[in-house]
PLY file of the C-alpha trace (Angstrom):
ply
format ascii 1.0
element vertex 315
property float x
property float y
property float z
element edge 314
property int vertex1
property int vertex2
end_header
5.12 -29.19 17.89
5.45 -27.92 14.13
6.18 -29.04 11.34
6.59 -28.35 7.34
5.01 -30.48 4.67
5.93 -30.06 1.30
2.45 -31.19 -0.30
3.43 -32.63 -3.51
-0.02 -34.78 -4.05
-3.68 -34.35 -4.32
-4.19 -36.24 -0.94
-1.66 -34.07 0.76
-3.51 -31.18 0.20
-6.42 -32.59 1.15
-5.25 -33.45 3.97
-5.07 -30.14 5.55
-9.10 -29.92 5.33
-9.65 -30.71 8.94
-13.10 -32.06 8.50
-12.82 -33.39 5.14
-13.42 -36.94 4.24
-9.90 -37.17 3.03
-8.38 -36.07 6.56
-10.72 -38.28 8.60
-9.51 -41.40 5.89
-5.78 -40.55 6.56
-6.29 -39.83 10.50
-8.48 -43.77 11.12
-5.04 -44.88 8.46
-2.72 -43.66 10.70
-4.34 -44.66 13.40
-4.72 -48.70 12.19
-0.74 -48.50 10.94
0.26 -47.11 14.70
-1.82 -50.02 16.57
-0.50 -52.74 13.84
2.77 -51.13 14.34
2.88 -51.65 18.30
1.93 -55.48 17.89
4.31 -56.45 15.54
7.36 -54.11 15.81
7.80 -53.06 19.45
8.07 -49.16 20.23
9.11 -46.82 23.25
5.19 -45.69 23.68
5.87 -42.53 25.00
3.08 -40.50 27.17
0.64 -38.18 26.09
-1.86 -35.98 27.16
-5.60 -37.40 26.15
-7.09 -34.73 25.14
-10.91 -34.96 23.55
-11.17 -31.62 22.05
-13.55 -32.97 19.19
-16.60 -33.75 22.08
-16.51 -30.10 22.89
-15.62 -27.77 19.61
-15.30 -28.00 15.70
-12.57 -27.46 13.12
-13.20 -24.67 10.42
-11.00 -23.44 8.11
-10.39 -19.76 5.74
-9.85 -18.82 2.39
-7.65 -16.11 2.38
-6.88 -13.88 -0.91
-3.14 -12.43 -0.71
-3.82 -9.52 -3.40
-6.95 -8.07 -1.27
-6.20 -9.93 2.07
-9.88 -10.96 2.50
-11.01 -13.69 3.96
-13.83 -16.51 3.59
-14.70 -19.17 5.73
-15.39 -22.40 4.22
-19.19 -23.86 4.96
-18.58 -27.54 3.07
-16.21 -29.99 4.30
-15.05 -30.39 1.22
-14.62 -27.04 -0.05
-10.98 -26.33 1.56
-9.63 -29.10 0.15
-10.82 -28.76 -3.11
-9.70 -24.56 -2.84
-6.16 -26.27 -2.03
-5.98 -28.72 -5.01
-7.60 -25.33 -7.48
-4.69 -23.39 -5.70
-1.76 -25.84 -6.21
-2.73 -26.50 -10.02
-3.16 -22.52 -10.26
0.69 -22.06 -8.89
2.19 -24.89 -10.24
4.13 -22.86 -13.19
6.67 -19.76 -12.68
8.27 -17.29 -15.25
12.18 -17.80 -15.01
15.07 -16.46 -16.91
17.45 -18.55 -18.86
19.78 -18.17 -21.42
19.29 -19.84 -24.86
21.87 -19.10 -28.02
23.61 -16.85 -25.57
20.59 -14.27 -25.36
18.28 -14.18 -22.05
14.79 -15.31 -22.62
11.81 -16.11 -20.31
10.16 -19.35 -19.90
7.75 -20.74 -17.68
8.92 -23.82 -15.14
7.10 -26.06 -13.37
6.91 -25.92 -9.14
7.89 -28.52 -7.42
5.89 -27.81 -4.08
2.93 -24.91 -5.21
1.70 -25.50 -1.80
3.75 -25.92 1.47
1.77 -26.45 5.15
3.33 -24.75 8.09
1.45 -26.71 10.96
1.67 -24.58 14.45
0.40 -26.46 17.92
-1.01 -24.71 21.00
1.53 -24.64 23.80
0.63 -27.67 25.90
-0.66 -25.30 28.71
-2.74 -23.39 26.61
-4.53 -26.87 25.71
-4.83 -27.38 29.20
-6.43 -24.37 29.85
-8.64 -24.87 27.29
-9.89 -28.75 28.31
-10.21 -27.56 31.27
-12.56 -24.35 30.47
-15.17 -26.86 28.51
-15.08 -29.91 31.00
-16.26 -27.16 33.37
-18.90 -26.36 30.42
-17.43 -22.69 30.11
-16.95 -21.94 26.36
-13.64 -21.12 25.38
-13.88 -20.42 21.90
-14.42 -16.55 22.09
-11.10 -16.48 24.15
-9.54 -18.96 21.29
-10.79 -16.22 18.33
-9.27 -13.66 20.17
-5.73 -15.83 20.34
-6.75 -16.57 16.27
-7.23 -12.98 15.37
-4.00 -11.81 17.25
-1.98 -14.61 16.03
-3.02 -14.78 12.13
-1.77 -11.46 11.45
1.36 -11.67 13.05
2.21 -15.13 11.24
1.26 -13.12 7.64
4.27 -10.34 8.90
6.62 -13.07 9.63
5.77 -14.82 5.95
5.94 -11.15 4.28
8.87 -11.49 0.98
8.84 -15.17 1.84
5.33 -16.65 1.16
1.75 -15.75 -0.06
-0.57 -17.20 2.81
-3.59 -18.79 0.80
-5.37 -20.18 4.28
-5.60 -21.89 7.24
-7.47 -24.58 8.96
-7.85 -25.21 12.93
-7.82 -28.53 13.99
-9.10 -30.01 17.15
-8.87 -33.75 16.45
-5.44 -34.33 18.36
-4.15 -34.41 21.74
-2.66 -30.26 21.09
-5.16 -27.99 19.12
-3.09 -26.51 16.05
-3.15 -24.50 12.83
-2.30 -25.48 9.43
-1.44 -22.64 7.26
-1.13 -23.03 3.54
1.60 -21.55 2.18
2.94 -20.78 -1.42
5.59 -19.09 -3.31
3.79 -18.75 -6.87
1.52 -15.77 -7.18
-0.79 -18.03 -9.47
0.52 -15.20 -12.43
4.28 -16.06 -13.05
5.73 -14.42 -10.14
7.59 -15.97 -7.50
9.06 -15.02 -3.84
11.53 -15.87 -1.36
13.40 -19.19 -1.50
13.33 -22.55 -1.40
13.89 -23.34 2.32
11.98 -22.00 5.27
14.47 -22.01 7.87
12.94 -24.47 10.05
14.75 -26.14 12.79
11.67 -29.10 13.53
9.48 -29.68 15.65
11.56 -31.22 18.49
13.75 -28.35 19.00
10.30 -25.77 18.73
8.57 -27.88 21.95
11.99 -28.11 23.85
11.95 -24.02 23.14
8.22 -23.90 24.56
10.02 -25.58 27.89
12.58 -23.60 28.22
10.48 -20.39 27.94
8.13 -21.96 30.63
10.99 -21.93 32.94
10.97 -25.86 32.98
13.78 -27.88 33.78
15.06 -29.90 31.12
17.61 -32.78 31.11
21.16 -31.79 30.48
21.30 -34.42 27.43
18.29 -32.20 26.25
19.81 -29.09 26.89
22.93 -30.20 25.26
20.49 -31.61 22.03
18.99 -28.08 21.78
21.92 -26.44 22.07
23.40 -28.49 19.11
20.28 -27.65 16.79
20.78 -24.10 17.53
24.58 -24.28 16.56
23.97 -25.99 13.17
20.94 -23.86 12.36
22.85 -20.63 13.02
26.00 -21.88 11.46
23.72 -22.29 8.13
21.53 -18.75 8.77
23.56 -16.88 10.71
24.32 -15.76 14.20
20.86 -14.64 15.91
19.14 -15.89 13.27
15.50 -17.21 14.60
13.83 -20.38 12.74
10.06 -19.35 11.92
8.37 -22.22 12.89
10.25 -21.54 16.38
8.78 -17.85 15.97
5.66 -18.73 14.83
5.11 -20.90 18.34
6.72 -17.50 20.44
4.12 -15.08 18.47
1.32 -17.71 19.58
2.36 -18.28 23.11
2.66 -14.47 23.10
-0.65 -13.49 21.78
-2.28 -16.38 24.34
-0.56 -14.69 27.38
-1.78 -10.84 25.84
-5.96 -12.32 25.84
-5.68 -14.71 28.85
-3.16 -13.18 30.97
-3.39 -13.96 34.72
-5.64 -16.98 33.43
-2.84 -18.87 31.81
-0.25 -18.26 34.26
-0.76 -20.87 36.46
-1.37 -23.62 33.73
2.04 -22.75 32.41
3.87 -23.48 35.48
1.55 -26.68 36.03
3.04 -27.73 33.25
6.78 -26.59 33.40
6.19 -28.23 37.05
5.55 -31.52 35.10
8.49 -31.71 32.67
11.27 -33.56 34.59
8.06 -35.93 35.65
7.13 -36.20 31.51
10.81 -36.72 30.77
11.21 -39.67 33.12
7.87 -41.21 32.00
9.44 -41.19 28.36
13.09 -42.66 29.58
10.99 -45.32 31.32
8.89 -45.86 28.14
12.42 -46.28 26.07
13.88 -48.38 28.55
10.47 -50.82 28.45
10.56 -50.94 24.62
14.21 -52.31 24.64
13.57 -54.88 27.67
10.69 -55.85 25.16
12.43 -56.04 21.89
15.65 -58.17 23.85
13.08 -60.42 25.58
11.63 -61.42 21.92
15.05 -61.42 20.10
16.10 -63.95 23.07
12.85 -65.90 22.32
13.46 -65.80 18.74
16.78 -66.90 18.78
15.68 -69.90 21.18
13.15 -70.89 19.29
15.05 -71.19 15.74
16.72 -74.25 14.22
20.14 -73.57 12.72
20.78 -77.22 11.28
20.93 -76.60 7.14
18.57 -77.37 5.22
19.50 -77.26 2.05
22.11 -75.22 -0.61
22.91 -71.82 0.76
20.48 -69.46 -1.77
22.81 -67.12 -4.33
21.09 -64.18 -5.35
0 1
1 2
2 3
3 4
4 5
5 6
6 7
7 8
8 9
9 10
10 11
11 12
12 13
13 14
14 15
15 16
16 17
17 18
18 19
19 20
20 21
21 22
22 23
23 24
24 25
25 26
26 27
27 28
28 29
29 30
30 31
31 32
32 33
33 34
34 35
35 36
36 37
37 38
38 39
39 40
40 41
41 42
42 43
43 44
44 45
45 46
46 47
47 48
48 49
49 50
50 51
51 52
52 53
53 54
54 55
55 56
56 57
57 58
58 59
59 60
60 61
61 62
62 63
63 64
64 65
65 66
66 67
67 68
68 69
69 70
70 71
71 72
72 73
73 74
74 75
75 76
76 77
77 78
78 79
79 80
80 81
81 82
82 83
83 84
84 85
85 86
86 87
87 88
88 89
89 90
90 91
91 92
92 93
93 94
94 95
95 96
96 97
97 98
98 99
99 100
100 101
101 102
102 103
103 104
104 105
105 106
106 107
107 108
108 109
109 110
110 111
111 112
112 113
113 114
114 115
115 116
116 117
117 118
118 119
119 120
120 121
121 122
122 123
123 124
124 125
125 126
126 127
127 128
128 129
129 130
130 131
131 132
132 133
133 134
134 135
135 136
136 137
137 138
138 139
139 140
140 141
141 142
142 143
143 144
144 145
145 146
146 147
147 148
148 149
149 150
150 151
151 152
152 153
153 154
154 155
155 156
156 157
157 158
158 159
159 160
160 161
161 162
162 163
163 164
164 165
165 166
166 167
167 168
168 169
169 170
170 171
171 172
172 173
173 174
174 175
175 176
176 177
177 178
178 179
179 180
180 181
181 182
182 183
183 184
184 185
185 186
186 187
187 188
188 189
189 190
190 191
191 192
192 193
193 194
194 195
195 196
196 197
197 198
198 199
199 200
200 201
201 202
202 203
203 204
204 205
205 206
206 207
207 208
208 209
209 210
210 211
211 212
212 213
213 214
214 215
215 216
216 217
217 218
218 219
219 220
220 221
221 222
222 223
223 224
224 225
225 226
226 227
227 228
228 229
229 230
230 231
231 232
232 233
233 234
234 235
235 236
236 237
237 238
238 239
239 240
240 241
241 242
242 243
243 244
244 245
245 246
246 247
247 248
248 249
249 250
250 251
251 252
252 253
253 254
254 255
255 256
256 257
257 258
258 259
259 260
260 261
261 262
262 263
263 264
264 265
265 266
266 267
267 268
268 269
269 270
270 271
271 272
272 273
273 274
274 275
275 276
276 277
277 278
278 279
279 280
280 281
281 282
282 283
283 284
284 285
285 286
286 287
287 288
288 289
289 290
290 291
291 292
292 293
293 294
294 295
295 296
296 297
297 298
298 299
299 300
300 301
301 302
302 303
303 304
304 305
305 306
306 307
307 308
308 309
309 310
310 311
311 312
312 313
313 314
């Protein structure tokens, strides 16, 4: 998965913070709406992969300064979070040319987005690989730097002329281990770069690219899907145009095959093995969810009284 938030608010920002107060608030919120949601609106539950990375390693996150390209690791919870919100109020204004009384003047203008978060999962196998390594009680995390070190560098080419990256934080407290990297367009001095979109194609289209590169076989209503989302995306970029958050999930899966190597191999095809398998589990999950929802529309409908009871309400 990946995806592109365009943090607009405080809490967005804080957000990213992986061990912040504000993160773990939003992550027990989300996780209170999704059980309320399955009781009262039923869902296709689809399955996942249960995957406790937060018994066995941390989150951290970096400071990173674009103009010296130095790095700081954050000690306090708190303190990426709060370096995001400093950030977005220290980007939030631009110089831009206008025209006033037909001469050209500059002003200053006010960002809409200061800070954007590209978020970048581990390839499922890779999280495999990596369970697997501490249920065994073999510590993976040197192996993970070594991905981290090859990877971060690479992702600050790919966002050369197009962002400034500010930082990043790891997270560990979901099912996929992943990166947030924060992201901005301001130089925090009037100067701004690249443009407004990222030329993203979503998250759905980046996994079903991380199959396909497994060798997996996909379903030809999938393959058709994908094949649709490449269409419209080069139709709007161009022929062999790439979508970053697709390349950013290729430079990752590359630089985990360049540390692990021969390690990894057989994960991957565990796990492009166990794609048609995953596929029919999530049919089966739709199909459930609809059996459910016509069973208690049925009920409902039973159940009511349709006699009138009084003057039709006008709004």
């Amino acid at each position: 998965m990946s995806t592109h938030i365009r943090a607009k608010t405080d809490r967005q920002l804080e957000h990213s913070g992986s061990r912040g107060q504000s993160h773990l608030r939003d992550k027990a919120e989300g996780e209170r709406r999704r059980r309320v949601k399955s009781l009262c609106y039923p869902a296709a539950q689809h399955p996942t992969e249960d995957r406790p990375f937060h018994e066995y390693i941390d989150g951290h996150e970096q400071k990173r300064d674009p103009d010296t390209g130095t790095w700081t690791r954050c000690v306090n919870p708190e303190e990426y979070p709060k370096y995001l919100l400093a950030q977005s109020r220290d980007r939030s204004r631009f110089k831009d040319g206008t025209i006033r009384k037909g001469k050209p003047i500059s002003m200053l203008r006010k960002a809409a987005t200061p800070i954007e978060i590209l978020v970048t999962t581990f390839p499922p196998w890779l999280s495999n690989w990596a369970l697997a390594e501490f249920k065994a009680k073999r510590d993976a995390r040197p192996f993970l730097a070594k991905i981290r070190n090859c990877w971060i560098p690479r992702a600050i080419s790919r966002l050369a002329g197009i962002r400034y990256l500010i930082g990043y934080s790891f997270h560990c407290d979901t099912d996929d281990l992943h990166f947030d990297l924060a992201v901005s367009r301001q130089d925090g001095k009037g100067g701004r770069i690249g443009r407004a979109g990222l030329g993203l194609v979503g998250p759905w289209a980046t996994a079903t690219d991380r199959q396909v590169r497994a060798c997996a076989i996909i379903s030809s209503n999938k393959a058709s899907r994908l094949s649709r989302d490449v269409a419209n995306f080069r139709h709007r970029y161009g022929d062999g145009s790439v979508p970053l958050d697709v390349t950013l999930a290729r430079d990752l899966d590359e630089a985990a095959d360049n540390v692990l190597r021969a390690q990894l191999k057989p994960w991957k095809e565990a796990y492009a093995a166990k794609v048609p398998e995953l596929e029919r589990a999530h049919i089966a999950a739709e199909l459930s969810a609809i059996d459910t929802v016509r069973a208690k529309i049925a009920e409902g409908v039973s159940q009511s009284n349709f006699e009138p009871t009084g003057p039709t309400p006008n709004l």
